[in-house]
N, C-alpha and C positions, 0 to 999 in steps of 0.2 A: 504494500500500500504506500501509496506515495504523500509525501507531507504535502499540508496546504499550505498554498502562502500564507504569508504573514498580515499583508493586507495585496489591494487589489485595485486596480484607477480604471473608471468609467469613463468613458468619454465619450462628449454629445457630439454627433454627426450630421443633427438636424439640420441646419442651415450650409452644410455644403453638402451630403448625400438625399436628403430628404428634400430639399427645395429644386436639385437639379430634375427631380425624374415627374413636376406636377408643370401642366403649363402656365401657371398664374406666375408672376411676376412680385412677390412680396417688398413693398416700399424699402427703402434701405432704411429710415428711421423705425420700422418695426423689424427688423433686422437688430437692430442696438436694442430695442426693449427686450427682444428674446433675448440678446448676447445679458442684459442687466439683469432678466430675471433668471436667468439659470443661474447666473453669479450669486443673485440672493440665495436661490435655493443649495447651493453648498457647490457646486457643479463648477469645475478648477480646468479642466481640458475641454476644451470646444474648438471645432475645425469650423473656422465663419466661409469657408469657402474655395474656389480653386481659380488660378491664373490659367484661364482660357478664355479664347476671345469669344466677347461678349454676342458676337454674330452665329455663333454655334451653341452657346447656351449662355440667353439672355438672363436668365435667373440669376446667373453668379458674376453678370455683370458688374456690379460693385464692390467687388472685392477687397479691392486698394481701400475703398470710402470703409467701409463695415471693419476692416483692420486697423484702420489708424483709430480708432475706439482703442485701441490696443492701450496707446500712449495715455489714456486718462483713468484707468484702470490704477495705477498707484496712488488714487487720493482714495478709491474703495480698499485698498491694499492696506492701507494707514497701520502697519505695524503688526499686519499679520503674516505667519509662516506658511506658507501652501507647501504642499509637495508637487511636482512637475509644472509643469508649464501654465498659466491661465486657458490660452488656446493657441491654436496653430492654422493658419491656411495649409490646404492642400497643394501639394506638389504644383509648380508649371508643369504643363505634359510637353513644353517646345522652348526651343532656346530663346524664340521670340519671347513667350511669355514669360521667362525668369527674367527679363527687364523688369515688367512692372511688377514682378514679386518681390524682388531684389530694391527694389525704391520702395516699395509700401512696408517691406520688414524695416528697412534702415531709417523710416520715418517712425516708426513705430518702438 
């Protein structure tokens, strides 16, 4: 029998697997109130999304916008410890597209 871990990280995928595969187009400022409310409800890893162009899937068009949330995320942070990451975008899938992921992390 194999040991269990010790503890174990969830991570929401809502708003880049769950938004890519519906055709509706979710606002980007309701975009940040899901990214604020998972963050109230305890929820530390979130993927807000993937660097690909917006013409191929309009849903994750905003990606760079919905990330730079990133950078205000340290006044919710005010002196608390998390384990792993807040959240992460999804991989570029093209050299093109690590430009604007590559700018939106660095602003971030």
């Amino acid at each position: 029998m194999s040991a269990r871990p010790r503890e174990v990280v969830i991570r929401e995928v809502g708003l880049r697997d769950g938004l890519q595969s519906i055709a509706t187009i979710l606002p980007t400022e309701r975009k940040r109130e899901w990214l604020r409310d998972a963050y109230a409800a305890g929820q530390r890893e979130i993927e807000v999304g993937s660097f690909v162009p917006a013409r191929l899937l309009p849903q994750l068009g905003d990606t760079d916008e919905v990330l730079a949330l990133r950078a205000k995320v340290a006044d919710w942070l005010a002196g608390e410890v998390t384990h792993g990451t807040l959240w992460r975008a999804g991989l570029p899938k093209t050299f093109n597209a690590a430009r604007p992921a590559t700018a939106a992390a660095a602003a971030a």
